[in-house]
Phi, psi and omega in degrees: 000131196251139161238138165292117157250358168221125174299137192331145161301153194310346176254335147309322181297300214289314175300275197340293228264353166272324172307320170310300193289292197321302163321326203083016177271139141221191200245107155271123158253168192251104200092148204296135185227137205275127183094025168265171201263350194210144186226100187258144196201130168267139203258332187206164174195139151192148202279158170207161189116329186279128158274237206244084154110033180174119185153200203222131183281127174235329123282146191232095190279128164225160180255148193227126191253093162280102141255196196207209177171148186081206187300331166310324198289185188119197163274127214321171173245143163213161182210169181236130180248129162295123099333109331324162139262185196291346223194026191102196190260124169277130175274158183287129186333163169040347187291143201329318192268326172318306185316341193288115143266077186249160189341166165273190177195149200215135215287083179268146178097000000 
């Protein structure tokens, strides 16, 4: 995970992202990166744990919206993730991006 606050110029980019396929990497960045292929954005969120006028926020559901372009395109995805989840953020049984089984993942760096 890269975090950006203005993005690399277009011959740094254009590397990361060939160094990245070679590997079987890929790149999140947290701020805009111009040619990505997937785009992620929470569309909504609301808290829950307080009751009435008193308690502790312990969850945050927020939706979260994919789009892509190229093969990735089509039409957005959306899914609702608990924030924390027990383990990180866990997405909610059956929603559209839980169904994906593909590689595992794993933290570098």
């Amino acid at each position: 995970m890269l975090g950006v606050t203005e993005p690399p110029p277009g011959r740094v980019r254009a590397r990361i992202t060939a160094q990245l396929r070679t590997g079987g990497a890929v790149l999140l960045a947290a701020g805009p990166w111009k040619g990505a292929d997937l785009r992620f954005r929470v569309t909504g969120a609301v808290w829950e744990g307080l009751g009435r006028g008193h308690g502790v926020l312990r969850h945050r559901l927020v939706t979260v919206e994919v789009s892509g372009r190229g093969a990735a395109g089509g039409v957005p995805r959306r899914a609702q993730w608990w924030l924390p989840g027990p383990y990180g953020a866990q997405p909610v049984a059956g929603g559209p991006l839980a169904t994906h089984g593909g590689g595992g993942m794993r933290v570098v760096g």
